[in-house]
C-alpha positions as CSV (number, residue, x, y, z in Angstrom):
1,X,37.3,-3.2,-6.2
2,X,34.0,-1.6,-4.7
3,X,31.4,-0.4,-6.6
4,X,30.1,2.8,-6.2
5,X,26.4,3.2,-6.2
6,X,25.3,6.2,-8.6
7,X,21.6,7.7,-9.0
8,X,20.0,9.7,-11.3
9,X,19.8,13.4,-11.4
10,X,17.4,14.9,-9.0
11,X,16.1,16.5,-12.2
12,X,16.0,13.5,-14.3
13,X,14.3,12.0,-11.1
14,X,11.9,15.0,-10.5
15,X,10.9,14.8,-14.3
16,X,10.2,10.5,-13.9
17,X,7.5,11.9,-11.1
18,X,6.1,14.8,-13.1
19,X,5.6,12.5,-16.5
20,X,4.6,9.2,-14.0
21,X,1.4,11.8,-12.3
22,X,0.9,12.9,-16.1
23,X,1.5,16.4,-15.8
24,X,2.9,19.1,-18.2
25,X,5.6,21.5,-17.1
26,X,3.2,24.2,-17.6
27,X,1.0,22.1,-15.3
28,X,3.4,21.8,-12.6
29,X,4.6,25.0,-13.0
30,X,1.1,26.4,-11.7
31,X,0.2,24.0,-9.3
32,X,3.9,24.8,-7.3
33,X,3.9,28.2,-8.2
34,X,7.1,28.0,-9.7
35,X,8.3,29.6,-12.8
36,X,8.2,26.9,-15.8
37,X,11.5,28.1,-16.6
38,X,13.1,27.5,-13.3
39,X,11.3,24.2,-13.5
40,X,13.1,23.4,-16.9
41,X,16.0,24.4,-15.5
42,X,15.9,21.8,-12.5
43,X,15.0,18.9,-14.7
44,X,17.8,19.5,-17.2
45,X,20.2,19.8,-14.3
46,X,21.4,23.8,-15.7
47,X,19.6,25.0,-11.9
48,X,20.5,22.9,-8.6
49,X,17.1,23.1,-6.5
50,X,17.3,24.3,-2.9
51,X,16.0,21.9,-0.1
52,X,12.9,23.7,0.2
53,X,12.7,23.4,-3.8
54,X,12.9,19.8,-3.7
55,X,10.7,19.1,-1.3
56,X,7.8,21.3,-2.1
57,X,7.9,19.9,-5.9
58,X,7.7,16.6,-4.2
59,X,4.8,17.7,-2.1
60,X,2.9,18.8,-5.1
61,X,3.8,15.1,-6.8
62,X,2.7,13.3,-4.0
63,X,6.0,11.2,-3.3
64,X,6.1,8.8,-1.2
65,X,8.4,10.1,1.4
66,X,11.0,7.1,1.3
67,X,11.4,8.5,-2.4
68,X,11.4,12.3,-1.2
69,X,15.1,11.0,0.7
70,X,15.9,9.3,-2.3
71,X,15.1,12.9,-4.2
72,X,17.2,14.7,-1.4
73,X,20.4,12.4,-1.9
74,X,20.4,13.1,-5.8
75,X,20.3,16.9,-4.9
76,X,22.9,16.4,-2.5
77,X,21.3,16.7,0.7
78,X,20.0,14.6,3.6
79,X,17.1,12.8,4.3
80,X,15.0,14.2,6.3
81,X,12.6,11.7,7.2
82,X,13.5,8.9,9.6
83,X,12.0,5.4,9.5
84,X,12.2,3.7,13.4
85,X,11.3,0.2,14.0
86,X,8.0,-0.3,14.9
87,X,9.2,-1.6,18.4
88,X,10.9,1.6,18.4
89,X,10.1,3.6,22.4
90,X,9.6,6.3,20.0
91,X,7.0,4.6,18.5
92,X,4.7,3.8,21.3
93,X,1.6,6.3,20.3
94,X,2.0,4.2,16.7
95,X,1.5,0.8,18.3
96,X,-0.8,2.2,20.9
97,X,-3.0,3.5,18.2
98,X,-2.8,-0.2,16.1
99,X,-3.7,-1.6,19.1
100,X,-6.8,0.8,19.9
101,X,-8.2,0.1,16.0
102,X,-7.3,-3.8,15.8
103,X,-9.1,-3.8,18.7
104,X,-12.5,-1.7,18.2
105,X,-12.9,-3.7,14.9
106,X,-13.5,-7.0,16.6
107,X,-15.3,-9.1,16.1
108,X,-14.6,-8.3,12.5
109,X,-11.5,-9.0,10.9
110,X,-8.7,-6.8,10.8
111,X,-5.0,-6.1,10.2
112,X,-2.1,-4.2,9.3
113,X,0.1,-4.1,6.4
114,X,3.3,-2.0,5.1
115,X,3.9,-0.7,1.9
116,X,5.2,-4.5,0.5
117,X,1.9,-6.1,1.9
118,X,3.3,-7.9,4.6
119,X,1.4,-8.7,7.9
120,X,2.8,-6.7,10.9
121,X,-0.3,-7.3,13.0
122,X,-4.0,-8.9,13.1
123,X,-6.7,-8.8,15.7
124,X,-8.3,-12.4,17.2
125,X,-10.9,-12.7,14.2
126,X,-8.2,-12.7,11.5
127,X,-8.2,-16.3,12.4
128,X,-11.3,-16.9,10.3
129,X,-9.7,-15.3,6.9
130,X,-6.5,-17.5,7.8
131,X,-8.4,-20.7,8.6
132,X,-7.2,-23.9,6.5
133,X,-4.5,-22.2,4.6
134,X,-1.1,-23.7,4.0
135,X,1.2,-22.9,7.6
136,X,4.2,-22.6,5.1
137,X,2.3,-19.5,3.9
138,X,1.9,-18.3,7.7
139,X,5.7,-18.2,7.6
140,X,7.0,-14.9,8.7
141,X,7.3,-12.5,6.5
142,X,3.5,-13.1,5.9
143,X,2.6,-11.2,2.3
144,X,-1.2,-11.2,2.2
145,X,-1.6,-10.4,-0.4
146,X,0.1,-13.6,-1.8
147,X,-1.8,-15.4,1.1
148,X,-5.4,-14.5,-0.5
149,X,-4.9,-15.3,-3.9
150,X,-2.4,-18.3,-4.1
151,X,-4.6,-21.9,-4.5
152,X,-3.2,-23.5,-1.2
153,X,-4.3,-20.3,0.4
154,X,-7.5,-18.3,0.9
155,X,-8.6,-18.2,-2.6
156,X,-10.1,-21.8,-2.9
157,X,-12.8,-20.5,0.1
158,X,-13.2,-17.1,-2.5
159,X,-16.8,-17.7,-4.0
160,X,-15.9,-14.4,-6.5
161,X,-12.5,-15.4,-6.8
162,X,-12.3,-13.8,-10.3
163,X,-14.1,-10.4,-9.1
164,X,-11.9,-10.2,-5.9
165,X,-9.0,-11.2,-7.7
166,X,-9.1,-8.4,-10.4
167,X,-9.8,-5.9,-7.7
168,X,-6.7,-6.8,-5.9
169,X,-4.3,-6.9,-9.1
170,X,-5.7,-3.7,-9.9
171,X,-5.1,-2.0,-6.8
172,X,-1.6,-3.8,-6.5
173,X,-0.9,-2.3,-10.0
174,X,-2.3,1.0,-9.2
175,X,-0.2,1.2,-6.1
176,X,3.2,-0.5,-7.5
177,X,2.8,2.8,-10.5
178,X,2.5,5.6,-7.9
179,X,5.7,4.6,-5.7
180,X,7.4,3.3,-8.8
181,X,8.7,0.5,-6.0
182,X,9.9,-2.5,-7.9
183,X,9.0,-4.9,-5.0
184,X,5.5,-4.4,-6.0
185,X,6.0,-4.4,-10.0
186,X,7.8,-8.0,-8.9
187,X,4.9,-8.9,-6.3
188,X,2.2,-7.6,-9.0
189,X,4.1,-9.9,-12.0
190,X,4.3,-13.0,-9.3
191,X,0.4,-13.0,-8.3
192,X,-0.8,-11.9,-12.0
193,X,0.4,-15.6,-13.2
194,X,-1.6,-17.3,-10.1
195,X,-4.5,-19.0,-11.7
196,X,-7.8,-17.7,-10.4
197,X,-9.2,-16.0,-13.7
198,X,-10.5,-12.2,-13.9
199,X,-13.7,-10.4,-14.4
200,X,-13.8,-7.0,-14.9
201,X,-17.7,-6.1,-14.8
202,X,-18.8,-3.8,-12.1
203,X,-20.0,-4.7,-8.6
204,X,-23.8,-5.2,-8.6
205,X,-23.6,-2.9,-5.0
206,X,-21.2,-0.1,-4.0
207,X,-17.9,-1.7,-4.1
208,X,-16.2,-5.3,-4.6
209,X,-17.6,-7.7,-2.1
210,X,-15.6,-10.5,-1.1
211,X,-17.6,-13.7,-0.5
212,X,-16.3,-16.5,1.4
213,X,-17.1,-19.3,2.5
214,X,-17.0,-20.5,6.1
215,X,-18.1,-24.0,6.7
216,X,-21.2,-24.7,5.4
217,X,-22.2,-21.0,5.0
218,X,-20.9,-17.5,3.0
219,X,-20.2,-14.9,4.6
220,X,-20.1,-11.5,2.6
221,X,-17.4,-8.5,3.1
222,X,-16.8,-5.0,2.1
223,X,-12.8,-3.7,3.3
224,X,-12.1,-0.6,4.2
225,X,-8.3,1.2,4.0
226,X,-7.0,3.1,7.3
227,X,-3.6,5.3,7.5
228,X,-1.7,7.7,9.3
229,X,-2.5,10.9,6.9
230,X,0.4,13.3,8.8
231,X,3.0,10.6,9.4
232,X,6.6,11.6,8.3
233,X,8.4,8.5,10.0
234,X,8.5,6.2,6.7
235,X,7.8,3.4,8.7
236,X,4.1,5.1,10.5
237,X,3.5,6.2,6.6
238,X,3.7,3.0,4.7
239,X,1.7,0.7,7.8
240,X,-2.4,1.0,7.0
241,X,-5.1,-0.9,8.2
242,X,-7.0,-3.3,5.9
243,X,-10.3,-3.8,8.0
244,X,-13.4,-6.4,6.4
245,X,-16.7,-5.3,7.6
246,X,-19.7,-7.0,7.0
247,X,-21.7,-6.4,3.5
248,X,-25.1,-7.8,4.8
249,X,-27.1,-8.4,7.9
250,X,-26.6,-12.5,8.2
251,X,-22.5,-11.9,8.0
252,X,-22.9,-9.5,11.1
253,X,-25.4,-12.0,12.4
254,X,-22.9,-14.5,12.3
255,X,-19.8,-12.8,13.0
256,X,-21.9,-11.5,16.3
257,X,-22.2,-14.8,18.0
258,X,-18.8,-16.8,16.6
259,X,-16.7,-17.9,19.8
């Protein structure tokens, strides 16, 4: 016997989004420009929502897009946003434009990541964040997330472990409530019982540092977050680049002049 996958009501769905970006109806209503009538009616499933409904309410909920599909399929429609494989012909001016930012952030470290956190590419100074880790957690699929904080990775060379660690859960959390993806609720519950500790104080500067240590020295790094903001090819969407820039003066000293 075959089972038959079932999914929510678009409305039921549509409502999860609405209460999960803590809006009212009323609220929702406005921002859409859409009746909060109509609106009631869509979530209670007594109105079926055009295409053009369902996607603009997504729009103003900020769905992912490979959950605006899913919202399409429970109202009955199609997708309407692909998702190519990054070696993809189509996808050429997407790997041209990895290439281009891997490559101006040397000799900095740099790299890209999809929605789950795993390593699609790295420029030649990644090798320095990577250095003395376990190889069995250099195995493709490469999550680096769990690469940084697990204790036979980078987190023994983590001088703020605790800061940097907190920062990253955070995030992770943050990230795994917006796309309601349960990959990273189960990624978030996995990493969360890694020792390391937590501090929650705030950064003495602008933002988290992390501070590492490289030898006999410590080098000091702010990272910055880079995505395609117009994609609509799931797979362009969910890649960013995760780039670590140097916090002070001696780390872009040192950096400078490493082979």
């Amino acid at each position: 016997m075959t089972a038959v996958e079932t999914r929510p009501p678009v409305g039921e769905l549509l409502r999860d989004w609405r209460q999960r970006r803590r809006l009212s109806q009323l609220d929702l209503s406005s921002e859409a420009g859409v009746s909060a009538r109509h609106l009631s009616f869509v979530e209670t499933g007594r109105a079926r929502p055009s295409r053009e409904m369902v996607l603009h309410l997504a729009e103003q909920l900020e769905v992912p897009l490979r959950e605006r599909n899913e919202l399409l399929l429970a109202a009955g429609y199609a997708p309407v946003y692909g998702r190519r494989r990054l070696d993809d012909p189509d996808m050429a001016a997407v790997r041209t434009a990895l290439d281009l930012v891997l490559t101006a952030y040397e000799p900095y470290p740099a790299l890209v990541v999809d929605r789950g956190w795993h390593l699609v590419a790295g420029n030649r100074s990644l090798a320095l964040l990577t250095a003395g880790t376990d190889p069995a957690l250099l195995v493709p699929p490469v999550n680096v997330l769990r690469l940084g904080l697990h204790p036979r990775g980078l987190a023994p060379r983590i001088l703020n472990l605790p800061q940097w660690r907190t920062h990253l859960l955070t995030r992770l959390a943050r990230e795994a409530h917006l796309t309601a993806d349960p990959a990273l609720a189960a990624l978030h519950r996995e990493l969360a019982a890694l020792p390391g500790g937590s501090d929650r104080r705030p950064p003495d500067g602008i933002a988290v540092p992390l501070r590492l240590r490289h030898g006999d020295d410590v080098l000091s790094f702010l990272s910055t977050v880079t995505t395609f903001g117009t994609a609509v090819d799931l797979t362009a969407a969910e890649l960013s680049v995760e780039a670590f820039l140097p916090a002070d003066a001696h780390t872009a000293e040192v950096l400078r002049h490493m082979p």
